[in-house]
C-alpha distance (Angstrom), angle and dihedral (degrees) to the residues before:
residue distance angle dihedral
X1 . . .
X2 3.69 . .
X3 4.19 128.2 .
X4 3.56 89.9 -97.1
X5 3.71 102.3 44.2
X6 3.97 87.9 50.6
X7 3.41 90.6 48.8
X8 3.73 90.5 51.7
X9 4.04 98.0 54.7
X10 3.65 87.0 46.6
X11 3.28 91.5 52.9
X12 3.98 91.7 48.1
X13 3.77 92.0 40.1
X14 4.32 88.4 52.1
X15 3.80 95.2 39.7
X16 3.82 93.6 44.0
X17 4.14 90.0 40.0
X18 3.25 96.1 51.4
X19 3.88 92.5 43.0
X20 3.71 90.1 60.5
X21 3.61 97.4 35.8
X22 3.72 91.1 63.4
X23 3.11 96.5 39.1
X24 3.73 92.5 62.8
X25 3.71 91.9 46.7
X26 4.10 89.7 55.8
X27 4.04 83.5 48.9
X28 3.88 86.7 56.3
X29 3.82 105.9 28.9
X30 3.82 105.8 12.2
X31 4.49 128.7 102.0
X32 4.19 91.4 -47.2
X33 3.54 106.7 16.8
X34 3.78 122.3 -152.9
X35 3.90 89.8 -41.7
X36 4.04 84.8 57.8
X37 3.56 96.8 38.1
X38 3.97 85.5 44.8
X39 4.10 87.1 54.8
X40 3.33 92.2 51.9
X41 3.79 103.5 48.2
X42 4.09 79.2 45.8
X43 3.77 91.1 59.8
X44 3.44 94.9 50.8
X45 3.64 95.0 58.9
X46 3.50 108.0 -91.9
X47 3.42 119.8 130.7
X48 4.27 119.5 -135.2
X49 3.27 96.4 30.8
X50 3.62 92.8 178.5
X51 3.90 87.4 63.2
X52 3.59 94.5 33.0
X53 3.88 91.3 63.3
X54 4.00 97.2 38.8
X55 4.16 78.9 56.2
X56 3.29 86.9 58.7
X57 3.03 107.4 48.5
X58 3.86 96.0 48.4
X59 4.13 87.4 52.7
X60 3.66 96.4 52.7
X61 3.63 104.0 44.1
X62 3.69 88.4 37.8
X63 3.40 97.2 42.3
X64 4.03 90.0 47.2
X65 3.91 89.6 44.4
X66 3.87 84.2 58.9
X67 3.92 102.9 51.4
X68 3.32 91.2 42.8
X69 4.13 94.0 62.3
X70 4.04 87.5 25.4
X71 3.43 94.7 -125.0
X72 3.92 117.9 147.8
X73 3.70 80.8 1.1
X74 4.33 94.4 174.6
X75 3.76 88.5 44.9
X76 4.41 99.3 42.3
X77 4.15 76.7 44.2
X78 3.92 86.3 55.1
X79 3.56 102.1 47.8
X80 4.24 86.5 51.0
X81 3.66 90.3 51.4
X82 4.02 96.0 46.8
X83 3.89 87.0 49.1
X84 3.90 89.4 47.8
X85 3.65 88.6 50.8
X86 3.34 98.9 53.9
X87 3.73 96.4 38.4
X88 4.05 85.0 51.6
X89 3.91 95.2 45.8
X90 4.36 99.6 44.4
X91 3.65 95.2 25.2
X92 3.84 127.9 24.8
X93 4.07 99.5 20.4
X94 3.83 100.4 81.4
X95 4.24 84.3 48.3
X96 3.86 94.5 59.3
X97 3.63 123.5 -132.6
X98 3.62 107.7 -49.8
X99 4.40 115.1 100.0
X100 4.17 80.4 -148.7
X101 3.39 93.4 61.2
X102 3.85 90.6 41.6
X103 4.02 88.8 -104.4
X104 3.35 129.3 139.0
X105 3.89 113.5 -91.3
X106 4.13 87.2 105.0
X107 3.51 95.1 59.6
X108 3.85 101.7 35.8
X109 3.91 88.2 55.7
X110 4.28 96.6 47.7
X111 4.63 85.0 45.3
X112 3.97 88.7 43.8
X113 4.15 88.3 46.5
X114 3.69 94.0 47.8
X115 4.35 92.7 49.5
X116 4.10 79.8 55.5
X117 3.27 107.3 44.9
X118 4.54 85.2 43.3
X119 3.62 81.4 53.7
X120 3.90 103.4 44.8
X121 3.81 84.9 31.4
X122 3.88 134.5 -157.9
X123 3.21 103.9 -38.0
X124 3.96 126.5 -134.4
X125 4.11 97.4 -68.6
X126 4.14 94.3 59.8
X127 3.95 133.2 88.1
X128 3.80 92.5 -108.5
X129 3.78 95.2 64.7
X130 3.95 88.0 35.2
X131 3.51 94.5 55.9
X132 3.91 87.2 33.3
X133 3.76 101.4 -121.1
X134 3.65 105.0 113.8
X135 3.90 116.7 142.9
X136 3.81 114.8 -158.3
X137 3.62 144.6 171.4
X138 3.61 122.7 28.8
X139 4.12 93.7 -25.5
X140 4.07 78.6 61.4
X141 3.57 91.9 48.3
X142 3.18 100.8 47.9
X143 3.57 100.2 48.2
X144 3.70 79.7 54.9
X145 3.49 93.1 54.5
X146 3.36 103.0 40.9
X147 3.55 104.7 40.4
X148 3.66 86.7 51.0
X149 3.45 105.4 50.8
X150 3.59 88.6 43.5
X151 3.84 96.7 57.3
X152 3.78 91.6 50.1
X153 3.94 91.9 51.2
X154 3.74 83.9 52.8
X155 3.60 99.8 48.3
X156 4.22 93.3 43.1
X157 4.15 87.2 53.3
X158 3.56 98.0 43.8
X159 3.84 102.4 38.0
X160 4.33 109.8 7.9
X161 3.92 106.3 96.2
X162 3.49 104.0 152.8
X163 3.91 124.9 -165.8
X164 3.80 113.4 -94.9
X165 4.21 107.6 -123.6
X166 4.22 84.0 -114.0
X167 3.93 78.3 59.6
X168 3.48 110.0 44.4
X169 4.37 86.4 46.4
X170 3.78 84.1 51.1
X171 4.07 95.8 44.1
X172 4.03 85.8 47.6
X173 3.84 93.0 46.5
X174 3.49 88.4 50.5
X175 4.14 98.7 47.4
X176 4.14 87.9 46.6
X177 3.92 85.2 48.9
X178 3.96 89.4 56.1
X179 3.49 88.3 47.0
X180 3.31 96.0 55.5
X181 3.62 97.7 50.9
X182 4.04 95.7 47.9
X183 3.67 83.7 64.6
């Protein structure tokens, strides 16, 4: 790998690190803390929200701690694909693909960085290649891939149980009726 192609996947693994570090922190510290961030994941149809956003929280800051050193690189790559999944499926999806309209261009871009930097790997200034257990190329990918998508699946059948339309228009009928009555 030349200068300039390790600089680049440190670069990618920093910017992208540090970009799911954060956001983790923000999950666990930021405007609604974990009871927000619990709320939220709750609206979107997952069920324990409370664990749900914990889960979270633990992924991206760990997975961000990870790319950032380039340690487990496929596997801190997974866990940032499985989140972007998820956030893409039960949150940006229905918006389409613009982030100002709350779509899912941000999160595409951060899962479709992570497969390329599992597949080009570390680079030479990381743990993995210090400790000489980098996995590249399409073995890296894949792992990527794969461990990704399968961690999402798992979460969506064990947690996602979203609110049938007959549900939500009964929910809502109910709230306005509650309203109506508290005034």
């Amino acid at each position: 790998m030349s200068g300039a192609e390790a600089f680049a996947v440190l670069l990618l693994r920093l910017v992208i690190g540090a970009t799911m570090a954060v956001h983790g922190l923000n999950h666990w510290r930021g405007g609604g803390r974990i009871a927000g961030t619990a709320g939220w994941f709750e609206s979107l149809g997952l069920r324990n929200g409370r664990l749900q956003a914990w889960l979270s929280v633990v992924t991206e800051i760990g997975a961000g701690v990870l790319l950032a050193a380039g340690f487990l690189t496929p596997l801190a790559c997974a866990a940032v694909v499985s989140v972007m999944l998820v956030a893409g499926l039960l949150a940006h999806r229905r918006n389409g693909f613009f982030v100002f309209k709350d779509g899912y261009e941000y999160v595409l871009v951060l899962a479709a960085g992570c497969l390329s930097l599992a597949a080009l790997g570390p680079g030479p200034w990381s743990l993995d290649a210090s400790f000489d257990t980098e996995v590249t190329g399409w073995t890296g990918g894949g792992v990527a891939l794969g461990v990704g998508v399968v961690a999402t699946a798992g979460l969506l059948a064990t947690f996602w149980r979203p609110e049938r339309p007959e549900q939500a228009h009964q929910a809502e009928k109910a709230e306005k009726q509650k309203t109506e009555e508290l005034r």
